[in-house]
N, C-alpha and C positions, 0 to 999 in steps of 0.2 A: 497308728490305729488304722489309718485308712490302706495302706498297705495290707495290714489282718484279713481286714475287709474285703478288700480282691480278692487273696487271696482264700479265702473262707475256708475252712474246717470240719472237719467230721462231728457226729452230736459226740461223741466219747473214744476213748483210748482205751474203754476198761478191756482186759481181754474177752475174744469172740472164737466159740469156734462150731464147729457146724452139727446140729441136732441128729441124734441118729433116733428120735421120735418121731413118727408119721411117716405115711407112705402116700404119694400119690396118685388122684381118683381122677375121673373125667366129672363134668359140672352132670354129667349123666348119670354118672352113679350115686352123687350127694344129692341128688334131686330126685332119684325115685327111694329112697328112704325118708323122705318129708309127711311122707302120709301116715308113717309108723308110729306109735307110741315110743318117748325115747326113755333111756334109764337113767339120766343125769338129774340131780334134783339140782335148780339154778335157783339165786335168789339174787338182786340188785340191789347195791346198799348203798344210801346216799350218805358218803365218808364228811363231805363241808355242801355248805352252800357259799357261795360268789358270786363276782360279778364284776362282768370284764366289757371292755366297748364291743359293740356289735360289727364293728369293721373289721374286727377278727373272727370275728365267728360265721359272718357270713358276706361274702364278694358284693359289696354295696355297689361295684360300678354295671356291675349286671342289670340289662334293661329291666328286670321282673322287679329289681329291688329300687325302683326310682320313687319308690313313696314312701323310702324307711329312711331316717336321722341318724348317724350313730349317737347313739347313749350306751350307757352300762346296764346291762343286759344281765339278767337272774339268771343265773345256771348253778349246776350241782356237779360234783368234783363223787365219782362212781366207784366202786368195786364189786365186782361181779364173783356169786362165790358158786364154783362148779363142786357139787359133790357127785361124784363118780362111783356106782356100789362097788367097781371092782378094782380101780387106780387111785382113787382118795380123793382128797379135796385139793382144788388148787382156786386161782385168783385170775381173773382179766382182768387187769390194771391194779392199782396199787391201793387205791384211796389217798389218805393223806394222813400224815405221821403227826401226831398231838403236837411232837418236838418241833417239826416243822411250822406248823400255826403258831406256836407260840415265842422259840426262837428261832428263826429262819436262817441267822446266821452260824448258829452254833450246828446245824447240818450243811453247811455251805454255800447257802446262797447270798453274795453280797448284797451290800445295797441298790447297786444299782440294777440285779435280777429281782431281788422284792418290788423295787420303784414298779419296772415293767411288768409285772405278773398282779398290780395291785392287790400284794397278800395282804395289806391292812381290812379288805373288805372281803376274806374269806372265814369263813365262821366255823369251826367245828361240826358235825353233827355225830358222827362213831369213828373214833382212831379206827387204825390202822391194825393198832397191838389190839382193839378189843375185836374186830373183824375175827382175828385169828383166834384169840383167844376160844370164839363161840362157836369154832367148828369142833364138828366129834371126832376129829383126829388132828395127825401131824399134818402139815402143807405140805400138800409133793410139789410143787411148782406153779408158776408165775408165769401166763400166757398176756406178752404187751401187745396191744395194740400199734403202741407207737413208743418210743422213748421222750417226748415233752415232757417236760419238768411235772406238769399237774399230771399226769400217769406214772412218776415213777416216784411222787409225793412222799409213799406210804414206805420207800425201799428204809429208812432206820429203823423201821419195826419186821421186817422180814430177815428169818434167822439168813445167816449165811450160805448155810448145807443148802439152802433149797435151791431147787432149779431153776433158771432164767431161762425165756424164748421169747424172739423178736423174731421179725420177718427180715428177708434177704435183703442186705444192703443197709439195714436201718441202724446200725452203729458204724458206717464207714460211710457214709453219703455226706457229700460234703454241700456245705449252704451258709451263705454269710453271716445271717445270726447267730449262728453257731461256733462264731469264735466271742462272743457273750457268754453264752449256756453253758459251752463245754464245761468251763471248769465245777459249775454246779451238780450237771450232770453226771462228772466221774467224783463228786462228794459223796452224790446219795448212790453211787453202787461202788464205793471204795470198800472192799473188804470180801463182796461178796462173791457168789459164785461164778463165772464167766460166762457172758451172753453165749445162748446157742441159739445159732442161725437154722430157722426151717430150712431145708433142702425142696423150695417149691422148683418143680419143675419147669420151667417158663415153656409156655405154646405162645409162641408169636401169634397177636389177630387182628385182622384189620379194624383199624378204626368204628366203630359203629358195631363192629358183631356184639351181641349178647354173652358169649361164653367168658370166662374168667383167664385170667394169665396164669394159673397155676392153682390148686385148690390140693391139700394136703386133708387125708383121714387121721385126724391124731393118733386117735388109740389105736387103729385099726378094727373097730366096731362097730364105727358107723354114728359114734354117741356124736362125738365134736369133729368137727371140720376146721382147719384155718383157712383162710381166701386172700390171695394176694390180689391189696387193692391201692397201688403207689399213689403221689400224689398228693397226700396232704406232708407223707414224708416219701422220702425215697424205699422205707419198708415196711408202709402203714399195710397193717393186717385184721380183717375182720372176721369175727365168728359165729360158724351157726352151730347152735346147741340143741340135738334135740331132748330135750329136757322131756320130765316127764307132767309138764303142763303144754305139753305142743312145741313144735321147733320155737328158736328165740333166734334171732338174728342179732347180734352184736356190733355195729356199724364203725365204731370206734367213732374217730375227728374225719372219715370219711363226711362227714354228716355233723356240724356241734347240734342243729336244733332242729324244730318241728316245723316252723318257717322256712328253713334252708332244705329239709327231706321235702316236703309236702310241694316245692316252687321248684325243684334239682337244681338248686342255685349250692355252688361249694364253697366252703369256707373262703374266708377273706386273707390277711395278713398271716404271715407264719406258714402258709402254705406254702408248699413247694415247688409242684408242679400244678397249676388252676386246673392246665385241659386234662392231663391224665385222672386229674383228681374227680374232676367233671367227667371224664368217663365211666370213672369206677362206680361214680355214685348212679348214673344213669345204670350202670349193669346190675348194681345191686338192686333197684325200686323194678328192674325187669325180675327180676329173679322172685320178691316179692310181691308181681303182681300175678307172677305161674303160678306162687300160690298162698292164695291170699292164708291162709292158715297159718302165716310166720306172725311172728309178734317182730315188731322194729323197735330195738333199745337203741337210743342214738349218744353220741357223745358226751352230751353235757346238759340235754333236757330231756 
């Protein structure tokens, strides 16, 4: 095991190969359509409630965070549902599969991934299957944020045909706990369609600049944006929607909570990269402060 362990692992082996969806923009072009009315209609739907230590959620050795305890911390387990009038409907992240809350092993997670993810204290609130069920059409696709188990929860109620998109690198980045996950992780997408990797353009930038390492126009319309924002994994990707109640920023695990955005303090444990992670999230609260008119959905509050 310790040998594993050195050696560490990719999150998954399921097949990947590269998205021929989106094309990309400069942080200039996604930033002067923010003032626009958009056509996406977004909804945020709390799939479980949980609650997990706060030393993952949010980097307790951080001088800001010297007057917080870890306890088990109230969060909620997301799916984001994009209805698009002209591409259909898809998902940012998964929510969580009924099968999975109730038998966790019978979708692959052994005991010892339940022990660590404390699924005894994750409660239902809308499957996964009824998510889908209540959209006015078929699902085109599944935009991840990240591949962590509580994001791709909802993968046994997602038919197979549908399309999968991760960000660059986020099924091949290899990290010690991920020779724990992995086998989980290629349970809940055994069968289905193979990850397609964004084609983000990477701009090298120095440390401290404001602009983004790559930002992809989904559709080509201007509706959704992807943003490459590494760091909490090696291909965590956040999204701005602009929906038609005003842009939405979708932050993913850049961000779990309203403590951790509000301080730019970045997630704790599980994290992959702290500083990259810490600088994305500093890019993003700049980007949200050019204009204040984004709405911030964060990862788990």
């Amino acid at each position: 095991m310790a040998i594993g362990v050195l050696a560490a692992c990719s999150s998954t082996t399921h097949p990947t190969e590269l998205a021929t969806l989106g094309k990309n923009v400069s942080d200039a072009v996604m930033e002067q359509q923010l003032e626009l009315a958009g056509p996406v209609a977004l909804e945020t739907v709390v799939s479980a409630n949980w609650a997990v230590p706060l030393s993952g959620l949010v980097n307790l050795k951080d001088p800001q965070a010297a007057g917080l305890k870890d306890h088990d911390e109230p969060i909620k387990v997301f799916a984001h549902v994009l209805r698009h009038p002209t591409y259909g409907n898809f998902l940012v992240d998964t929510g969580v599969s009924a099968r999975l809350a109730q038998d966790p092993s019978s979708v692959g997670l052994n005991w010892l991934v339940q022990k660590a993810m404390k699924l005894d204290q994750m409660k239902m609130a809308q499957s996964t299957a009824d998510i889908v069920a209540g959209l006015p059409g078929p699902l085109a696709g599944v935009f991840f944020t990240h591949l962590h188990i509580d994001h791709i929860s909802g993968m046994p109620d997602i038919d197979a045909k549908v399309p999968l998109f991760v960000g660059t690198h986020e099924s091949t980045g290899k990290q010690a706990i991920q020779v724990f996950t992995q086998g989980a992780t290629n349970a809940l997408l055994e069968g289905k369609s193979p990850l397609q990797e964004w084609q983000f353009a990477m701009r090298p930038q120095p440390l401290g600049q404001d602009s983004f390492e790559a930002v992809l126009d989904i559709f080509g319309d201007g509706s959704v944006y992807a943003i490459y924002t590494p760091g909490h994994t090696d291909g965590s990707t956040a999204y701005l929607v602009r929906s038609t109640q005003g842009p939405v920023l979708l932050v993913g695990d850049t961000s779990h909570t309203q403590w951790g955005w509000d301080h730019g303090v970045e997630p704790g444990d599980f994290t992959r990269d702290p500083v990259r992670n810490r600088t994305n999230l500093r890019k993003l609260k700049a980007l949200v402060a050019r204009h204040p008119n984004i709405q911030v959905r964060l990862g788990h509050q």
